[in-house]
N, C-alpha and C positions, 0 to 999 in steps of 0.2 A: 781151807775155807770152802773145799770144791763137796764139804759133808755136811748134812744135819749137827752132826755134833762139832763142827769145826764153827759154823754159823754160830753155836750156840755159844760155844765158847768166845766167839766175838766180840757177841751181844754182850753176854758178863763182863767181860774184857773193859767195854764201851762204858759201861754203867757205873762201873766204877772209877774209871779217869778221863773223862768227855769231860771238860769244862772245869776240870779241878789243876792245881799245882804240882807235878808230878816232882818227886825227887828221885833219884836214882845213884846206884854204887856201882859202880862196873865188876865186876867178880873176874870177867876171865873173856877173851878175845882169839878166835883161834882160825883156820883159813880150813874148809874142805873141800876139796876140789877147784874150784872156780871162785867157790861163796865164802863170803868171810861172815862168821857169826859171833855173835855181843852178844854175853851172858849179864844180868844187870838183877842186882833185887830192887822193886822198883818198891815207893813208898806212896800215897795220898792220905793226910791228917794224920799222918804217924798209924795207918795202916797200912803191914803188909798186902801189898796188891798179889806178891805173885802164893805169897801162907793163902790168899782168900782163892786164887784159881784153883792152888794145889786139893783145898779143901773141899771145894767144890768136883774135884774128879779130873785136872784138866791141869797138865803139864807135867814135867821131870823138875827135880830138884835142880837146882844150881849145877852143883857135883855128876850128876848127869848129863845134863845139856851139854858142860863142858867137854867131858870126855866121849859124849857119841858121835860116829861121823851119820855126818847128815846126808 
């Protein structure tokens, strides 16, 4: 969040589940170093929240997240 484009993605982020029902799956949970990271595909109105980041230019697949150390 400390980037223009980290902010921006935020925003997007915000615009799409601020004040909505979120639903979510858990895909994959994993510990790196210190941090422990939650992989989730997340849903609002039966849309893909994380299909709309991706399309937008902005995150790693599931399958990715999972397996990078952070």
């Amino acid at each position: 969040m400390k980037t223009l484009e980290g902010q921006i993605a935020k925003e997007l982020l915000e615009s799409l589940i601020v004040g909505q029902f979120i639903a979510y799956d858990r895909v994959a949970i994993g510990a790196h170093g210190h941090a422990v990271a939650a992989v989730a595909e997340v849903s609002v109105n039966n849309k893909n929240v994380n299909d709309a980041m991706r399309a937008a230019g902005y995150g790693e697949t599931s399958a990715e997240m999972a397996t990078s150390p952070r």
